[in-house]
N, C-alpha and C positions, 0 to 999 in steps of 0.2 A: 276840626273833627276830632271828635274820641274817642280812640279805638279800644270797640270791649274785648270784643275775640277775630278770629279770621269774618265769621258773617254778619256780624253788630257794629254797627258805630253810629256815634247821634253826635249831631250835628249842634255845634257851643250854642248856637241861635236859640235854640230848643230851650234851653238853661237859662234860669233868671233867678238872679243873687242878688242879693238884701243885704244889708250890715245891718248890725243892733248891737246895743251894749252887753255886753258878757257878764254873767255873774261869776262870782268866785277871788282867784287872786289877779292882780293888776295894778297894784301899788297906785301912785299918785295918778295915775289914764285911767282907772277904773270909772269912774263918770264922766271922762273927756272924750275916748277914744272907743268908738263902735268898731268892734275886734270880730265878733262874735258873727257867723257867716248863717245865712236863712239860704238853701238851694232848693228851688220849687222847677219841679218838672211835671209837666200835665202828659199822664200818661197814656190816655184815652184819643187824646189828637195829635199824637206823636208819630211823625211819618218813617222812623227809623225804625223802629219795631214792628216785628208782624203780632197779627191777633194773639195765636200762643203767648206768647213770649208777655204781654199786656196783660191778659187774664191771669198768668200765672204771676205776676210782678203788681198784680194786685192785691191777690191771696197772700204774697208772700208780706209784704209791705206792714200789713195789720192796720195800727193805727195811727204811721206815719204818711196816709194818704187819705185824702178828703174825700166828700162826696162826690163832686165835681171830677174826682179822680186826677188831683194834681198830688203828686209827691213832695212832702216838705221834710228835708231831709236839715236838723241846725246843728254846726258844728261850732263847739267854740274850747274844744279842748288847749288850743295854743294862745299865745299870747299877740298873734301877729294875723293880719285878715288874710295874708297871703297863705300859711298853712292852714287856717280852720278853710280858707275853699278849697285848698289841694285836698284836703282832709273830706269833706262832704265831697267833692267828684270822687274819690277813690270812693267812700262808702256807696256811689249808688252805682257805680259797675258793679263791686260787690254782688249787690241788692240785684244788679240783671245777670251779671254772668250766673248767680244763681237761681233765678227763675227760667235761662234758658236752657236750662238740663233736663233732658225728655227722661221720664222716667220709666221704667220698664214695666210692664204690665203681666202681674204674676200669674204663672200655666200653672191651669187647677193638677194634680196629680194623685193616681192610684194610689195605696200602698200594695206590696206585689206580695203573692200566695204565701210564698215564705217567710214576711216579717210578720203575717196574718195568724200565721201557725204559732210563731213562737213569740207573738206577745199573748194570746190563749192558753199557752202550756207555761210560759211564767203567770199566769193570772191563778191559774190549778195548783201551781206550785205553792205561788203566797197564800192563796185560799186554806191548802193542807195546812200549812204552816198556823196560820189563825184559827184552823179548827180545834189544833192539840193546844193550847191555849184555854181553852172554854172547861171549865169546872165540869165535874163529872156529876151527875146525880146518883144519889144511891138511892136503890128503890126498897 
C-alpha cells in the first residue's frame, strides 16, 4: 500500500510499470539497459479514490492522462530504474495529494456605506483635480 495522506492510499496492484530506454546521458548502457520508468494508473476504475478526488485528478493531470482515463506518468530523470520508479510514485502522490484539496468556495460580499462614500468623494476630488487642467477659453 501507498500512503498519500491520513484518508488515501492505493494500493501497488493498482500500478503498472514499464521500462524503456532513456534518452539523454548513459554512457556505454544507453542502448543496453531500459532505465527509463513508464507508471500507468487508470484513474477511472481505481477503487482507492473517491469520485471527487478522480474528477479533480483528471482536470489536474492535463495531458499526462489518456482517454481511456489511465495516467501515464515517464520518469527517467536517473540513471537507475529503481529511482526513476521511486521518482514517478512520488510524482503521482504529488499529482493526488494535490487534487485532494477541497477548495473553498468564494462568499459574494457588499462593499459597506462607508467605503461607498469615500471612494465617491475621492472620485470628486480627482474629477476637480482634472477639471483645472482643461484650457480655458477666451470668449
Amino acid at each position: 500500500m501507498i500512503k498519500i495522506d491520513n484518508n488515501i492510499s492505493i494500493n501497488e496492484k493498482e500500478l503498472e510499470f514499464s521500462f524503456i530506454k532513456s534518452s539523454g546521458p548513459g554512457g556505454q548502457n544507453i542502448n543496453k539497459v531500459s532505465t527509463a520508468v513508464q507508471l500507468k494508473f487508470d484513474v477511472k476504475n481505481s477503487i482507492s479514490l473517491s469520485e471527487i478526488v478522480k474528477t479533480s485528478l483528471v482536470k489536474n493531470a492535463g495531458e499526462k492522462i489518456t482517454k481511456d482515463g489511465v495516467l501515464i506518468i515517464e520518469a527517467k530523470r536517473y540513471r537507475t530504474q529503481e529511482k526513476n520508479k521511486n521518482d514517478a510514485i512520488e510524482r503521482l502522490i504529488s499529482l493526488i495529494k494535490k487534487s485532494a484539496i477541497i477548495k473553498k468556495k468564494r462568499k459574494t460580499t457588499k462593499p459597506s456605506k462607508n467605503s461607498i462614500e469615500t471612494r465617491i468623494e475621492n472620485k470628486k476630488k480627482r474629477s476637480g483635480i482634472k477639471a483645472l487642467r482643461k484650457r480655458v477659453v477666451k470668449e
